[in-house]
C-alpha positions in Angstrom: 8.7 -16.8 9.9 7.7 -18.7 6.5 9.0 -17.1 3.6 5.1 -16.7 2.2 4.6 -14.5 5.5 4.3 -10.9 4.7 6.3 -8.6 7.5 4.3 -7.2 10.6 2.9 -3.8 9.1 2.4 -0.6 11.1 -1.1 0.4 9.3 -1.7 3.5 11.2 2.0 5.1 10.9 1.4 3.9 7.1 -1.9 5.8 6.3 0.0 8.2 8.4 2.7 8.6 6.2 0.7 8.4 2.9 -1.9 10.8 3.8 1.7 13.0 4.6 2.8 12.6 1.1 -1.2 13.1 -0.4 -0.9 16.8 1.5 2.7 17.2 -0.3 1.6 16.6 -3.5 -1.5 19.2 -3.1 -3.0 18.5 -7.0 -6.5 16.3 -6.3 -5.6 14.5 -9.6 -2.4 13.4 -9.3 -3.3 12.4 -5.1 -6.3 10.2 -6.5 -3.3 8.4 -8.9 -0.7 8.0 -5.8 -3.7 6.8 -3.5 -4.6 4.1 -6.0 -0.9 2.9 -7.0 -0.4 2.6 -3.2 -3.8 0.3 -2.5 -3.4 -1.6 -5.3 0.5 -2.4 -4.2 -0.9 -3.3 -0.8 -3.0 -5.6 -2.1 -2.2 -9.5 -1.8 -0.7 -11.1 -4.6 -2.7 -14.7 -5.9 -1.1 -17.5 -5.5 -0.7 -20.4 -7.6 -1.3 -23.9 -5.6 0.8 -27.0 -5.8 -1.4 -29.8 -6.8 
């Protein structure tokens, strides 16, 4: 595996386990906040190209 390949990822036991922790956390508010940290940390990083 190259080193710019991001790890095989589960998605269903991961919405699993973040709509889990959205039910824990119960406020509307503070779930919107997790729920957008999370998608925005699963999002892919730019990269900058070698010329």
């Amino acid at each position: 595996m190259d080193s710019n390949t991001p790890p095989h990822m589960d998605f269903n036991q991961f919405r699993k386990e973040v709509e889990a922790r959205l039910r824990q956390i119960g406020n509307p508010r503070v779930s919107s906040a997790f729920a957008l940290r999370v998608a925005l940390a699963n999002l892919p990083m730019p990269v900058r190209q070698k010329t």
